[in-house]
C-alpha positions in Angstrom: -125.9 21.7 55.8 -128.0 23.0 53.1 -132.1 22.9 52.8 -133.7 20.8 50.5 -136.7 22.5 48.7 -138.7 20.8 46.0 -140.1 24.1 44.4 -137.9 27.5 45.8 -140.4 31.5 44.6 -138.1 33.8 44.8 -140.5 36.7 45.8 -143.2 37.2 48.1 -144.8 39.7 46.1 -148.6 39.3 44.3 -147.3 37.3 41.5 -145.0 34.6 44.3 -147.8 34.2 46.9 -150.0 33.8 44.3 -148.1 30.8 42.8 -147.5 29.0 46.2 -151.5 29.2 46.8 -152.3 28.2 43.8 -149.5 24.6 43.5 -150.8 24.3 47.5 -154.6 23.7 46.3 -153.3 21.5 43.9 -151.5 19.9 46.5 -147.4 20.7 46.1 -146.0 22.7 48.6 -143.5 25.2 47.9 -141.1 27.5 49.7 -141.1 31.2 49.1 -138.0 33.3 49.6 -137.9 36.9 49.9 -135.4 39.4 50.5 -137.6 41.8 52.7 -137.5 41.5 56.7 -141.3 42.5 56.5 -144.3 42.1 53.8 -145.0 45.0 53.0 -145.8 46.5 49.6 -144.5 49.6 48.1 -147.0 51.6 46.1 -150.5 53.2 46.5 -153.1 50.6 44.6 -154.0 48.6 42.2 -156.5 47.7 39.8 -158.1 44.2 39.4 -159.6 43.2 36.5 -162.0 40.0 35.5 -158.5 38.2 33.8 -156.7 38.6 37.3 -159.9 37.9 40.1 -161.5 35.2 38.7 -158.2 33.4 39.4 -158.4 34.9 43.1 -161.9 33.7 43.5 -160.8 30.4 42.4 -158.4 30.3 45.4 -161.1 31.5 47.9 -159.7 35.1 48.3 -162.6 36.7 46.6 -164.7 37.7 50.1 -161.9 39.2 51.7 -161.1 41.6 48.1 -164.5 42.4 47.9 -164.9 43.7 51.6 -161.6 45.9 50.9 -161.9 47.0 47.1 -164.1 49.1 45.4 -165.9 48.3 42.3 -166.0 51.5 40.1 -169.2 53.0 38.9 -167.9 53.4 35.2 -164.6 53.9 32.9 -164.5 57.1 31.7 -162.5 59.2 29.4 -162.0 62.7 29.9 -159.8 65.5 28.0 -157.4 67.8 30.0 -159.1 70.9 30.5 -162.8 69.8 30.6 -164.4 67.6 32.5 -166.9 66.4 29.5 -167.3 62.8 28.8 -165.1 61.8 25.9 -166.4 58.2 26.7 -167.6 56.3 29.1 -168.9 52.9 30.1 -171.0 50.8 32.5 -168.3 48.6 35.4 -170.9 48.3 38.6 -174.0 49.7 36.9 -176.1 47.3 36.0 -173.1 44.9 37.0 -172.5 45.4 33.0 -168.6 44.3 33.8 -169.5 41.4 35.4 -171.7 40.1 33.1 -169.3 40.6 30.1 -166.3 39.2 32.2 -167.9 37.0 34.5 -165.6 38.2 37.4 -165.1 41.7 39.0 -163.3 44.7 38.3 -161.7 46.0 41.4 -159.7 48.7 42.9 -157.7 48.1 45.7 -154.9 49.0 48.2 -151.9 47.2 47.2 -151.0 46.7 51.2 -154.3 45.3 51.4 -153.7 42.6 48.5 -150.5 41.3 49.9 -151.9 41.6 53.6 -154.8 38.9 51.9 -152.7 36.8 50.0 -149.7 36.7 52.6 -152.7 35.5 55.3 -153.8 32.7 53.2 -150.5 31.6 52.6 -148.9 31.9 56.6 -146.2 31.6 57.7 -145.0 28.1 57.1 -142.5 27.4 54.2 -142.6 31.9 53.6 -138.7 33.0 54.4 -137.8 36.2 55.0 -134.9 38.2 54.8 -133.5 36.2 52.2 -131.8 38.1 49.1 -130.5 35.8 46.7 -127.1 36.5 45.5 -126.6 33.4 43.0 -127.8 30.5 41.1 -125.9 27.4 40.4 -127.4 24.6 38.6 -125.8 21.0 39.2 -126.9 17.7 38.9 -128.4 17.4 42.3 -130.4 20.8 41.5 -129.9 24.6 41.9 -128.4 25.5 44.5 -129.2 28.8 45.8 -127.0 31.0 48.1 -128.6 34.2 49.9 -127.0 37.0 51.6 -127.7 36.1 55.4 -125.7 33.3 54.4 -128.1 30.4 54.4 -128.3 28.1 51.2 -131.2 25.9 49.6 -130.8 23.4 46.9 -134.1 23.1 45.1 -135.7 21.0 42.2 -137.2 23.7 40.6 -137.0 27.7 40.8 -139.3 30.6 39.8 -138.5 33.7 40.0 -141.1 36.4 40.9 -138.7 39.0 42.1 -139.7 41.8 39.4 -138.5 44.3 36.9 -134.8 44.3 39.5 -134.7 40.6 39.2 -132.3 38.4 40.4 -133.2 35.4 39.0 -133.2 36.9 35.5 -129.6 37.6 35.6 -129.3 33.8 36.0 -131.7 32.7 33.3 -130.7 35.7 31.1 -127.2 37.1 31.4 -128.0 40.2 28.9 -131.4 41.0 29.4 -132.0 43.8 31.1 -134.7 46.3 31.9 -135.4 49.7 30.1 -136.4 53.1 31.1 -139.7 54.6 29.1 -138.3 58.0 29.5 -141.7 58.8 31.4 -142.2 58.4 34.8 -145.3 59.0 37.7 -146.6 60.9 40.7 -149.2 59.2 42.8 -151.1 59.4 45.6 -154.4 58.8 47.8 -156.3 61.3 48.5 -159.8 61.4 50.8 -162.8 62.1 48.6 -163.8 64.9 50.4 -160.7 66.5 49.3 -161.7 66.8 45.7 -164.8 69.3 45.2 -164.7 69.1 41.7 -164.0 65.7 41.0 -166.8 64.6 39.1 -168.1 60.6 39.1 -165.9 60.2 42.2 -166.6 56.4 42.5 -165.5 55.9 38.7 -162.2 54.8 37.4 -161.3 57.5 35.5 -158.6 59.0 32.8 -157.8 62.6 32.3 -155.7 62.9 28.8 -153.4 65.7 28.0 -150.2 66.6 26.4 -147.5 65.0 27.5 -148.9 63.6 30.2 -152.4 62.1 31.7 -153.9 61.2 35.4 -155.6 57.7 36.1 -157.3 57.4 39.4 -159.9 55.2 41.2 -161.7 55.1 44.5 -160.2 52.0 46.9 -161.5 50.8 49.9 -164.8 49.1 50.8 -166.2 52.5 51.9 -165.4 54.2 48.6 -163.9 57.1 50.6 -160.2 58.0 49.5 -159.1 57.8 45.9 -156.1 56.6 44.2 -153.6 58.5 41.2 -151.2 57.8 39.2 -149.8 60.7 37.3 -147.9 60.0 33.9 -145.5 62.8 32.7 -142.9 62.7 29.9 -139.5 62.6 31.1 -136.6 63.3 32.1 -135.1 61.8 29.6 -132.3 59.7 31.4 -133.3 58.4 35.0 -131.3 60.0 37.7 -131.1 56.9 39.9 -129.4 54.1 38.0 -129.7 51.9 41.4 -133.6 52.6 42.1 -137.0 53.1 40.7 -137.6 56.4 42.4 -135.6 60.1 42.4 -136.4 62.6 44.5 -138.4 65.4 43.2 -139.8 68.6 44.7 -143.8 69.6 45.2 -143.9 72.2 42.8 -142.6 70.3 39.5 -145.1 67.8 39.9 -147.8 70.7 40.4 -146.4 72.3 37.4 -146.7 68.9 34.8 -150.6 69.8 35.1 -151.3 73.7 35.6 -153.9 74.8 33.3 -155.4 71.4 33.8 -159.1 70.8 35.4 -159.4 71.6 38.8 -160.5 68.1 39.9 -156.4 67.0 38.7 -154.6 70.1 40.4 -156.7 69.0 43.7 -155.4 65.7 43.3 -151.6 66.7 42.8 -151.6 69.5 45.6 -153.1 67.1 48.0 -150.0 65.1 48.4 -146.7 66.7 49.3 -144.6 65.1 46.6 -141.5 64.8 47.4 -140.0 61.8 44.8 -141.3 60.9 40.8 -141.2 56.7 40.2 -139.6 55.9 36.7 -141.8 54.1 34.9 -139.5 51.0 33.5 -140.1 47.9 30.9 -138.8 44.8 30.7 -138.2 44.2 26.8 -139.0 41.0 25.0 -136.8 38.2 26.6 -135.6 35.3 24.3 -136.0 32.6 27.1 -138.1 32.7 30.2 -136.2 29.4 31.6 -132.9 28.1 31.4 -132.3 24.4 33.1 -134.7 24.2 35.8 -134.5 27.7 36.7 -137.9 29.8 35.0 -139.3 33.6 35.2 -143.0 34.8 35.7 -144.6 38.5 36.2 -142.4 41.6 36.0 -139.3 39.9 36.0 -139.8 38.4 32.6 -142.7 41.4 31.2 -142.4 44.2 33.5 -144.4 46.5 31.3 -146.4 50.6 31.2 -149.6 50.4 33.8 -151.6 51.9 31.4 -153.4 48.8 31.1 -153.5 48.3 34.5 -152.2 44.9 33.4 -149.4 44.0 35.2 -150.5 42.4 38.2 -153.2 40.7 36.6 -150.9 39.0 34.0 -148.8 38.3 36.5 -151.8 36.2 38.3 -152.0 34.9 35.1 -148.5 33.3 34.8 -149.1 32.3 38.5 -151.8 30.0 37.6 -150.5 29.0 34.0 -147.3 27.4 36.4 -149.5 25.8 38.8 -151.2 24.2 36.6 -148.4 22.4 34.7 -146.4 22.0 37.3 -149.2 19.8 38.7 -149.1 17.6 36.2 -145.4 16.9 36.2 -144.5 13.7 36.7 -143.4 12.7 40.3 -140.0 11.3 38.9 -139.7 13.8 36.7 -136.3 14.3 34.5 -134.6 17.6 32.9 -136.2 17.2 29.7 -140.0 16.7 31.7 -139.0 20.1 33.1 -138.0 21.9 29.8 -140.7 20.7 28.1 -143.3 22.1 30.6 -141.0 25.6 30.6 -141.2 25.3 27.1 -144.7 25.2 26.8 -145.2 27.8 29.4 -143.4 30.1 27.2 -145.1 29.6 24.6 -148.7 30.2 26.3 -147.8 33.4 27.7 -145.6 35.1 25.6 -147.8 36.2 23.0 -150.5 37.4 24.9 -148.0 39.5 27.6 -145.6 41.2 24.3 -149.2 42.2 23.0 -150.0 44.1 26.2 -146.9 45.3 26.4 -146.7 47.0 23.1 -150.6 48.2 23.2 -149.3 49.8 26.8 -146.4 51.3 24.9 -149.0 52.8 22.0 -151.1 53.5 24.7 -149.2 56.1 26.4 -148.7 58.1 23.1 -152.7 58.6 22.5 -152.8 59.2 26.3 -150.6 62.0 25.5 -151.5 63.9 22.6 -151.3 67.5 22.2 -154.6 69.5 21.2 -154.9 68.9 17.7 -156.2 66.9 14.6 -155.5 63.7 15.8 -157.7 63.7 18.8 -160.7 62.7 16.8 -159.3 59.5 16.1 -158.0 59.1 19.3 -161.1 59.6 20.2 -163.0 57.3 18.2 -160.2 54.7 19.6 -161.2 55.7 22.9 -165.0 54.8 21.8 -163.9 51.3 20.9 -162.3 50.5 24.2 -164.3 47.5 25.2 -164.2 46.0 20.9 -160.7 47.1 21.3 -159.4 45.3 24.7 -162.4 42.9 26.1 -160.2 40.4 25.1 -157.7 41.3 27.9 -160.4 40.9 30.4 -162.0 37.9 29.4 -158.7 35.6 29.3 -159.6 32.8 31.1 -155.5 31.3 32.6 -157.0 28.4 34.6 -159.0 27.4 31.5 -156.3 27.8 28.5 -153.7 25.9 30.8 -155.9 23.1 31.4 -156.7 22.4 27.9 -153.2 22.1 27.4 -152.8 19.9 29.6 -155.4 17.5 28.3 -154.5 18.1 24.6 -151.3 16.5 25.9 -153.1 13.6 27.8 -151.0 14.7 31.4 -152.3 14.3 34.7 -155.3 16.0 34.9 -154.7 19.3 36.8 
C-alpha cells in the first residue's frame, strides 16, 4: 500500500530541513525524504550571512549557531603576493555588520549546521535511505517511487536535492547543470598552523591570477580556519558522474607557489588528494511543473564566491513556507500553480542576479598583475555600496507582503 504525504522534501540537506522547520512553526507538517543512510554533510564550512540567519533566528536556531560559529573580525581584501590591505571592513568590530544587517555574519562547520537543524527537526516524518527514481503526477497526486522500493503519493513536492537533482529532471526534462571550468581545494587547518596568516579571526580573500583563496575561522573557540581554493580549470571535468576528481598534493601546491606565505601554509597543511568542480545550474525556464516545485541548488546552484548559496537557499525555504501557509485547506491545481507561480517570480530575479555577479566575480577575483587592478580595486572599495543589498534581503518580510497584497490567510 502506498504512504500518503500531504507535503513530500526531497532532501535533507540545509535548504529541506530548513523548509520542514519553517511550514512546522506555521503549523503543516511535512515529510522529508533523503537518499543518504546517515546526515551527514559533505564539505568543510560555510558562511552565514544577515539574509540567511535572521531566518534561523526566526526559527529558534540562533543560540545553538552562535555557540558553534565564529563571527569574523573583518572582510578583507588582499593581493597575491602581499599581505597589504587592498580593503577592508568592520563584521564584529564595533558589531558594524550587525548593525547594518540587523542579524549576524557567521562562519560555520557545515556538519555542525545540519547536526543543528537535523536536531530541531527529529526524527519523526525525516526518511532515510530514500533515493527517488521517479515522479508521476495523477489525479490523486504525485506519486513518488524510491529505490528501496517504498512509494509515497503526496499533495505537493519540493525538491531540495541540489545541483544533481532528481526532481529537476521531472519538472525540467532539459535543464541541466554546467561546469564553470574552474574548480576548488579546501580545507581546515588549526590556527596555530599558519605563522604568517595575518587577521586570523577575519574572513579573508587573497586575489591572484587565475586563481584566489577565501578562508574564515569556524568554531566557537576561533581556533581552526576554513579555505576554499579557486583555480582555473581543467577545462573539461574528468568525472562526468561526480563533483570531485582525484588530484595529487603537489598540483594543488603548485596553483599558488610564489604566493604569500600565509596561502602556501594553508594548501601544504592538508594532503590533497581530490579538486571539487565548481558547477552552475543555468537559468531554468520553470521552477514547478503541476504540483511538483524546485528550491536551492537544484533550481540556482551557482559560484560561492558570494558565499550565497546556502543563504538563498534559506531564502527560498522561507519564501515556500510562507505561501504554502496560506493555501487554502481545499486547495485545487490552479491554487497550487498560482502560488508556484508567484514563488517564481519572487525569487528569480534576485537568485539570476547573484548568480551572474558570482560569475563576474570570479574574473576580478582572478586577474593577472596589470592595468586593470586599479579598478578592480576601486570595485573592491565599494563592496558594501556594491552588495549590502544581498545582505539585507529580508525573505520572511517580502513573502508576507505578498501575501497580504493578495488578501490570503495571513502567514
Amino acid at each position: 500500500m502506498k504512504k500518503r504525504s500531504r507535503i513530500a522534501i526531497i532532501g535533507a540537506g540545509i535548504g529541506g530541513l530548513t523548509l520542514a522547520l519553517a511550514l512546522r512553526q506555521r503549523g503543516i507538517q511535512a515529510d522529508v525524504f533523503e537518499q543518504a543512510t546517515q546526515l551527514t554533510e559533505i564539505g568543510a564550512a560555510i558562511a552565514l550571512s544577515a539574509n540567511g540567519t535572521r531566518e534561523l533566528e526566526r526559527l529558534g536556531c540562533l543560540d545553538a549557531l552562535s555557540a558553534v560559529s565564529t563571527e569574523p573580525t573583518e572582510l578583507i581584501y588582499r593581493g597575491w603576493k602581499s599581505d597589504a590591505r587592498i580593503a577592508a571592513f568592520p563584521v564584529r568590530h564595533d558589531r558594524a555588520y550587525v548593525r547594518q544587517f540587523g542579524a549576524p555574519y557567521f562562519g560555520i562547520h557545515r556538519a555542525d549546521l545540519q547536526r543543528i537543524l537535523s536536531g530541531a527537526h527529529g526524527g519523526d516524518r525525516l526518511h532515510l535511505g530514500h533515493r527517488v527514481e521517479r515522479l508521476v503526477e495523477r489525479e490523486d497526486g504525485v506519486h513518488i517511487s524510491f529505490g528501496n522500493g517504498e512509494q509515497v503519493v503526496a499533495d505537493i513536492v519540493i525538491g531540495a536535492d541540489g545541483v544533481r537533482s532528481a526532481v529537476r529532471r521531472h519538472v525540467n526534462t532539459t535543464a541541466a547543470m554546467r561546469y564553470s571550468r574552474t574548480s576548488a581545494f579546501r580545507g581546515i587547518v588549526p590556527i596555530e598552523a599558519l605563522p604568517s596568516l595575518p587577521d586570523p579571526e577575519a574572513i579573508q580573500f587573497w586575489m591572484g591570477p587565475n586563481a584566489h583563496l577565501l578562508h574564515y575561522a569556524i568554531g566557537g573557540a576561533s581556533k581552526a580556519v576554513n579555505y576554499f581554493a579557486v583555480v582555473e580549470g581543467p577545462g573539461v571535468w574528468p568525472n562526468p558522474e561526480g563533483s570531485t576528481a582525484p588530484i595529487d598534493h603537489k598540483t594543488a601546491l603548485d596553483a599558488f607557489r610564489g604566493w604569500h606565505p600565509a596561502v602556501i601554509e594553508m594548501i601544504d597543511a592538508s594532503r590533497h588528494t581530490i579538486r571539487w568542480g565548481l558547477f552552475t545550474v543555468p537559468p531554468v525556464l520553470n521552477w514547478s511543473r503541476g504540483r511538483v516545485a524546485l528550491m536551492g541548488d537544484s533550481v540556482h546552484g551557482m559560484l560561492p564566491h558570494h558565499g550565497q548559496g546556502a543563504n538563498t537557499t534559506i531564502e527560498d525555504a522561507v519564501t515556500l513556507a510562507v505561501l504554502l501557509s496560506a493555501l487554502p485547506g481545499r486547495s485545487s491545481s490552479r491554487d497550487l500553480q498560482e502560488l508556484f507561480s508567484s514563488y517564481q517570480s519572487m525569487r528569480q530575479l534576485r537568485t539570476r542576479t547573484i548568480q551572474r555577479s558570482a560569475w563576474a566575480t570570479n574574473r576580478e577575483l582572478h586577474l593577472p598583475d596589470g592595468p586593470e587592478l586599479k579598478s578592480r580595486n576601486r570595485r573592491v572599495a565599494a563592496f558594501p555600496d556594491r552588495f549590502g543589498w544581498i545582505h539585507a534581503f529580508d525573505a520572511q518580510a517580502v513573502a508576507r507582503q505578498h501575501v497580504a497584497e493578495r488578501e490570503l490567510v495571513p502567514a
